[in-house]
C-alpha positions as CSV (number, residue, x, y, z in Angstrom):
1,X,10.4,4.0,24.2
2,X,6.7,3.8,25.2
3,X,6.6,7.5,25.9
4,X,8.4,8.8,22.9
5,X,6.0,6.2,20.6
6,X,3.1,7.9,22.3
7,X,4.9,11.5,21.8
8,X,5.2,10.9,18.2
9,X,1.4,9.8,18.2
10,X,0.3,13.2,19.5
11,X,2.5,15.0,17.0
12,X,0.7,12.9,14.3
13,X,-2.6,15.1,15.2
14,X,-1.7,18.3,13.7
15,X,-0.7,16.9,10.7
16,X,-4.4,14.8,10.5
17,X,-6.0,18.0,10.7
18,X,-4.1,19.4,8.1
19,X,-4.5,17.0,5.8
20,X,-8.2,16.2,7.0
21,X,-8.7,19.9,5.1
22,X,-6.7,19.3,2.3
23,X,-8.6,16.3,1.9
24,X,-11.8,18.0,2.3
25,X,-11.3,21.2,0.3
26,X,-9.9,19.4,-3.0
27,X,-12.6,17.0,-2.9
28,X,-15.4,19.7,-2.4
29,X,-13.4,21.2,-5.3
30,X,-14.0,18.8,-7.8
31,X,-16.5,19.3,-10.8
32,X,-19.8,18.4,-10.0
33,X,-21.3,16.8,-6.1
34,X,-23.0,14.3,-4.8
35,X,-26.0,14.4,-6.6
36,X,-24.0,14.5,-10.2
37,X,-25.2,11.8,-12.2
38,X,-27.4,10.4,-10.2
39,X,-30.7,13.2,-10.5
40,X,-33.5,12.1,-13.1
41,X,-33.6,15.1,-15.6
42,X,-37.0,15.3,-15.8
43,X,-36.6,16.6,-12.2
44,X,-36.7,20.7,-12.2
45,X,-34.3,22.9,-10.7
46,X,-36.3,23.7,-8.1
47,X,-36.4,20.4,-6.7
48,X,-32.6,19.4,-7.4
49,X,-32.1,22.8,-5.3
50,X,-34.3,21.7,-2.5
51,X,-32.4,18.0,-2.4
52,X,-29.4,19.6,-2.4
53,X,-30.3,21.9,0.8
54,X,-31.7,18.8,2.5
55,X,-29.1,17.6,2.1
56,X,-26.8,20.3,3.4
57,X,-25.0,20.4,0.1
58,X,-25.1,24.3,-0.2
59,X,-24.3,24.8,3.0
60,X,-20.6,27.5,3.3
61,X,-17.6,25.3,3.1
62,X,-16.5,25.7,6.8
63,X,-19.6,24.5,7.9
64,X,-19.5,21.4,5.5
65,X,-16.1,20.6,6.5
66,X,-17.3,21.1,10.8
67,X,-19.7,18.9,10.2
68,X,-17.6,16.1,8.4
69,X,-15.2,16.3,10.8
70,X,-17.3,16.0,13.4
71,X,-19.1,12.8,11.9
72,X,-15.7,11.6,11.2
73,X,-15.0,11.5,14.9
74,X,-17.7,9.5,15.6
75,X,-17.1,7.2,13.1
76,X,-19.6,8.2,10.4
77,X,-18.5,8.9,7.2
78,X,-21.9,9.9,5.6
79,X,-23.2,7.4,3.2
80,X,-22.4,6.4,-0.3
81,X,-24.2,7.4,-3.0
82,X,-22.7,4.9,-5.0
83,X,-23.3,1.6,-2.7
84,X,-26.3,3.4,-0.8
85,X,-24.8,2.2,2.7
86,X,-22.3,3.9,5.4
87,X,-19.1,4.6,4.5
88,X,-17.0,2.5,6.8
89,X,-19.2,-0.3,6.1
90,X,-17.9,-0.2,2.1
91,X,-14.7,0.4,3.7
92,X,-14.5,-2.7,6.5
93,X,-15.8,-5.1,3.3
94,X,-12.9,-4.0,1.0
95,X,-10.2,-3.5,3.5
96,X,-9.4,-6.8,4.2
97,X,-8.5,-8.2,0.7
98,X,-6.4,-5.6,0.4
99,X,-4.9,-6.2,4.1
100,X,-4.3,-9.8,2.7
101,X,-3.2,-8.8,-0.9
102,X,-0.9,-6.3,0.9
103,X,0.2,-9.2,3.4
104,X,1.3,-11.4,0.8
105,X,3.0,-8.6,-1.7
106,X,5.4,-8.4,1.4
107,X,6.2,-12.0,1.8
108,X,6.9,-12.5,-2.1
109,X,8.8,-9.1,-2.3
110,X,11.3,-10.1,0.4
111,X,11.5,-13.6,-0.9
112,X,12.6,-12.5,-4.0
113,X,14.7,-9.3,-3.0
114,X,16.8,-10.5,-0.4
115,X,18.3,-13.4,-1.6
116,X,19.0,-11.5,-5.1
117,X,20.6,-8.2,-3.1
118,X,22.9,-10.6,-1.3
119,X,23.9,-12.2,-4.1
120,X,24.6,-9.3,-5.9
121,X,26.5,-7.5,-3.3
122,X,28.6,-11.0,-3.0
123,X,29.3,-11.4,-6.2
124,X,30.2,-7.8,-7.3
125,X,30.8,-7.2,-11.3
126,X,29.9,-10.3,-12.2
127,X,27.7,-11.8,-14.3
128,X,25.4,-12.5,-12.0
129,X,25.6,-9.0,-10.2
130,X,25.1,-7.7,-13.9
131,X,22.1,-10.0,-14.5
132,X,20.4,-8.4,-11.1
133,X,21.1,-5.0,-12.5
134,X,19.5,-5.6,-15.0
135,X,16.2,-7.0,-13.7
136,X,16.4,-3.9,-11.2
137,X,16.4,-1.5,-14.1
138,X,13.8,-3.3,-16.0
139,X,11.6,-3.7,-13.1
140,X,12.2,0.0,-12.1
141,X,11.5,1.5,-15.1
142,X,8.3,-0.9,-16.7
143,X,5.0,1.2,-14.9
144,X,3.1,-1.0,-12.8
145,X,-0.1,-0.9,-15.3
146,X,2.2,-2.1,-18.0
147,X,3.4,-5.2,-15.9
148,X,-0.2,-5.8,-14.6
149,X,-1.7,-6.2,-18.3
150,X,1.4,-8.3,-19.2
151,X,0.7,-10.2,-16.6
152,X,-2.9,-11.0,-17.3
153,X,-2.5,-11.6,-20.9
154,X,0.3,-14.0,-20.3
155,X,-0.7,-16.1,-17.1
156,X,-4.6,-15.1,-17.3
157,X,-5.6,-15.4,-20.4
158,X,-3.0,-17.2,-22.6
159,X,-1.9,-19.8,-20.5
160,X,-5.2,-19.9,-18.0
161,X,-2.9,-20.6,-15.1
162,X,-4.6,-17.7,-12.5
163,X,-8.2,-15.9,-12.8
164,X,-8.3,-12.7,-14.7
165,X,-10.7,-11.0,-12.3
166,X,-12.8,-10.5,-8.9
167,X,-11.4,-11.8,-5.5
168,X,-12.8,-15.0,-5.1
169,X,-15.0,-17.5,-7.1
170,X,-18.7,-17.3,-7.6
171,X,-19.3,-21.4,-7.0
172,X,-17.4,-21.2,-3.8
173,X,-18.8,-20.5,0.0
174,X,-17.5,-18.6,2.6
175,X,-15.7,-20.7,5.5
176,X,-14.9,-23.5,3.6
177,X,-11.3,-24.3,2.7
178,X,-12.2,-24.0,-1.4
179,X,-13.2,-20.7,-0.3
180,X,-9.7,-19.9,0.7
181,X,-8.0,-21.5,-2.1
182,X,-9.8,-19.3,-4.4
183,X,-9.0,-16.1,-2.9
184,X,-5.4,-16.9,-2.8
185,X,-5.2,-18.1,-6.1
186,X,-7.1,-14.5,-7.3
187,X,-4.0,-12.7,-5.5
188,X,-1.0,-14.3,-6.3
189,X,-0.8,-12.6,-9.8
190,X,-1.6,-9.2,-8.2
191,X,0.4,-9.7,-5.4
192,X,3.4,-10.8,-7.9
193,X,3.2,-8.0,-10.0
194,X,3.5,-5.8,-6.8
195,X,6.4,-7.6,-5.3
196,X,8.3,-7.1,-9.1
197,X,7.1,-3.2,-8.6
198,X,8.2,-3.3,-5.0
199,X,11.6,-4.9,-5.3
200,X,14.0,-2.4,-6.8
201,X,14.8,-0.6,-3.8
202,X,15.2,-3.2,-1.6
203,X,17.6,-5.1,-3.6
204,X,19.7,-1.7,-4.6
205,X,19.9,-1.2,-0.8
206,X,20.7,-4.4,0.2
207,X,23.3,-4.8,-2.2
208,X,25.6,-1.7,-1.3
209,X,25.0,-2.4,2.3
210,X,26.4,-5.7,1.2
211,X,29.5,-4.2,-0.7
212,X,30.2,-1.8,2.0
213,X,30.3,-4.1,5.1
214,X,32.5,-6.6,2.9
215,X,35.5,-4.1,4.1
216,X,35.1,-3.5,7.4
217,X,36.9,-4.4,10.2
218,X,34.9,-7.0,12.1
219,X,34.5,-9.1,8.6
220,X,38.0,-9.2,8.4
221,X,38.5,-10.0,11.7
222,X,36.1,-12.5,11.5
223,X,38.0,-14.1,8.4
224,X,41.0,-14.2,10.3
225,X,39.5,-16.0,12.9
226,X,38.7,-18.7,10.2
227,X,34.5,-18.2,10.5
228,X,33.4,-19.8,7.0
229,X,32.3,-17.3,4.5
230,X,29.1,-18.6,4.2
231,X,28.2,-17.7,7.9
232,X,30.3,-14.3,7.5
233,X,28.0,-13.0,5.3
234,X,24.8,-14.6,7.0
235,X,25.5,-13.3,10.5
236,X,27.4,-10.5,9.7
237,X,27.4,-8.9,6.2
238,X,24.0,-9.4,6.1
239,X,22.7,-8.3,9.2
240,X,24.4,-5.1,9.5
241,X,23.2,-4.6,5.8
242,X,19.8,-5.0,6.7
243,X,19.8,-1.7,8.7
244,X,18.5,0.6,5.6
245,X,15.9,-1.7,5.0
246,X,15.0,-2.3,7.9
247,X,14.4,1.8,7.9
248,X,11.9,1.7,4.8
249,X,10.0,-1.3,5.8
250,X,6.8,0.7,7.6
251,X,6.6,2.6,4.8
252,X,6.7,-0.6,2.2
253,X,4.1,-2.0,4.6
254,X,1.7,0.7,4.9
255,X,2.3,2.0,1.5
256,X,1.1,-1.2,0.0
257,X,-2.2,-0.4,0.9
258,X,-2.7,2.7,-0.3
259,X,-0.1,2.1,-3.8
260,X,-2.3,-1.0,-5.2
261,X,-4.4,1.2,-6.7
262,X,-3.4,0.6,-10.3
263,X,-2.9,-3.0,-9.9
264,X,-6.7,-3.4,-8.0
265,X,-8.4,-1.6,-11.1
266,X,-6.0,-4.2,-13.7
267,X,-7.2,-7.2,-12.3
268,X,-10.7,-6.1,-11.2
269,X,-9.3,-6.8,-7.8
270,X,-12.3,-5.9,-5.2
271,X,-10.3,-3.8,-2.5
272,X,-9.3,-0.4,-1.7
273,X,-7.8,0.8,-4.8
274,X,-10.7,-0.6,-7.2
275,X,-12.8,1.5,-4.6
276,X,-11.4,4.6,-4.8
277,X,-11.0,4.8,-8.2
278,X,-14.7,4.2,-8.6
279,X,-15.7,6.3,-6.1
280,X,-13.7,9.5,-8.1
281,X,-15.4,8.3,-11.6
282,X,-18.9,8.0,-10.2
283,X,-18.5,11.6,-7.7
284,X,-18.4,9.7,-4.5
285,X,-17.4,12.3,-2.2
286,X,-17.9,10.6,1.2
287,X,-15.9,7.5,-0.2
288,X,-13.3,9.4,-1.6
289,X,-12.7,11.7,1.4
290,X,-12.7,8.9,3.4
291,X,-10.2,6.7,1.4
292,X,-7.4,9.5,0.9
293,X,-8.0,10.3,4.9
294,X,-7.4,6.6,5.3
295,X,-4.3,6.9,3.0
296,X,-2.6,9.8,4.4
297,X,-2.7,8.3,8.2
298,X,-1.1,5.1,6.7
299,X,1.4,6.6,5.6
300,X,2.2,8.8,8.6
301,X,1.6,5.2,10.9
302,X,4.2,4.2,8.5
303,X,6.9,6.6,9.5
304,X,5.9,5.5,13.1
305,X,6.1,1.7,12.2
306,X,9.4,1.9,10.5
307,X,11.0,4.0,13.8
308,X,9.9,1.1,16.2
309,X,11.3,-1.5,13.8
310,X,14.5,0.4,13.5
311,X,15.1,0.2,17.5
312,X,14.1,-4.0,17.4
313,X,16.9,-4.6,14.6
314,X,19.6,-1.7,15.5
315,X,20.2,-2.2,19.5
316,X,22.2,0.6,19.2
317,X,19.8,2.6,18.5
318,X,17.7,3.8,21.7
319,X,15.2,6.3,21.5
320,X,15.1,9.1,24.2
């Protein structure tokens, strides 16, 4: 297993490179560089020309992309225009409410899809299985910036229940156990509104699975041999059912992190997806490049993670 993880790893290179120059060459692109916006004009051309080949700005585009690849490697990034600091400094202060928002999207999604899959699956054609479909359709089909401002009108700013913006409270300090009450209580109507988002597949999977073990052998036999029903579908409807979820969940978990993007910029939410969105409004190329780098390995670590997981839950399964 070890070997064919690490084999997989080493295939993942090519396709970094690739996308490291799709990243690079759509960014570099883009209207405008690094110095859009951000040059006094009163400054002449002359000197906007001579920043700008300090700078190594006019430099071919092979030679720009060797050299950020080659800083990427090392771990630098270039610096932010924007923020004026490193890179993956802006990047190790945002990625960790995200990690958490992300963290806590999962817990609330499964808590809420599982339970209603099974149920519908059970219950086939009824009107609770009718009820489910319903929510599944709704919550398919309502975009995820239509949910988000719904959800901050209603729970935000109508009812006052949750805080309508930032990450964590100004009047709080950092260690203290306030200090982590606040930032939970900042992403449990982000993380909600994700987990709605996130649930339709789950629970559409989890239900056939559901209605397709009910008649198969083993559940029969296992009826026959007088197991309650309750425990037929806990230990064995529901864990053979499992098996196509259990085949999506790296990507749900990776995914997250890279798919809050709308949701971040909603509720003013200060993590990856609020920072990409205003690096691309204010020209930040090193941010950007960076971030959709980030993205793209995510989601190919996510094809990765959802292999390994499928091996844990499926013993049949053995990799070779």
């Amino acid at each position: 297993m070890w070997k064919t993880i690490l084999r997989r790893i080493i295939l993942m290179i090519p396709q970094i490179i690739i996308l490291s120059i799709l990243v690079f060459v759509l960014g570099s692109l883009m209207p405008g560089d690094a110095l859009t916006g951000l040059i006094d004009p009163t400054i002449s051309a002359e000197q906007v020309e001579a920043m700008r080949e300090k700078l190594g700005l006019n430099k071919p585009m092979p030679e720009r992309y060797v050299d950020w690849v080659s800083g990427a490697i090392r771990g630098d990034f270039g610096r932010s225009w924007q923020h004026r600091q490193p890179v993956l400094s802006i990047i190790g202060q945002r990625i960790w409410p995200t990690l958490w928002l992300s963290l806590l999207t999962v817990i609330l999604t499964y808590i809420i899809a599982l339970p209603l899959g099974l149920l519908s699956g059970r219950y086939q054609n009824s009107w609770l299985d009718k009820g489910v479909n319903l929510y599944n359709f709704i919550s398919f089909s309502v975009p995820s910036f239509v949910l988000g401002l719904l959800m901050l009108w209603l729970f935000g700013y109508t009812l006052g229940w949750f805080p309508t913006r930032g990450t964590v409270g100004s009047s709080v300090s950092p260690g203290t156990l306030d200090y982590v009450l606040s930032r939970l209580n900042h992403m449990i109507l982000p993380a909600v509104t994700l987990a709605l988002i996130s649930t339709t597949g789950t629970i559409q999977y989890l239900r056939t699975g559901v209605i397709d073990a009910k008649t198969q052998d083993y559940v029969r036999t296992a009826r026959a041999k007088g197991v309650p029903e309750s425990k037929v579908y806990s230990r064995h409807i529901f864990r053979n059912s499992m098996l196509p979820i259990a085949a999506f969940m790296g990507y749900t978990i990776t995914g997250l992190i890279s798919g809050s993007v709308i949701t971040e910029t909603i509720f003013t939410y200060q993590g990856m997806g609020s920072l990409f969105i205003g690096s691309i409004n204010n020209r930040d190329f090193s941010v950007m490049t960076a971030l959709v780098l980030l993205f793209g390995i995510m989601s190919l670590l996510g094809t990765l993670l959802s292999d390994i997981i499928m091996v844990f839950v499926d013993p049949r399964i053995r990799i070779n």
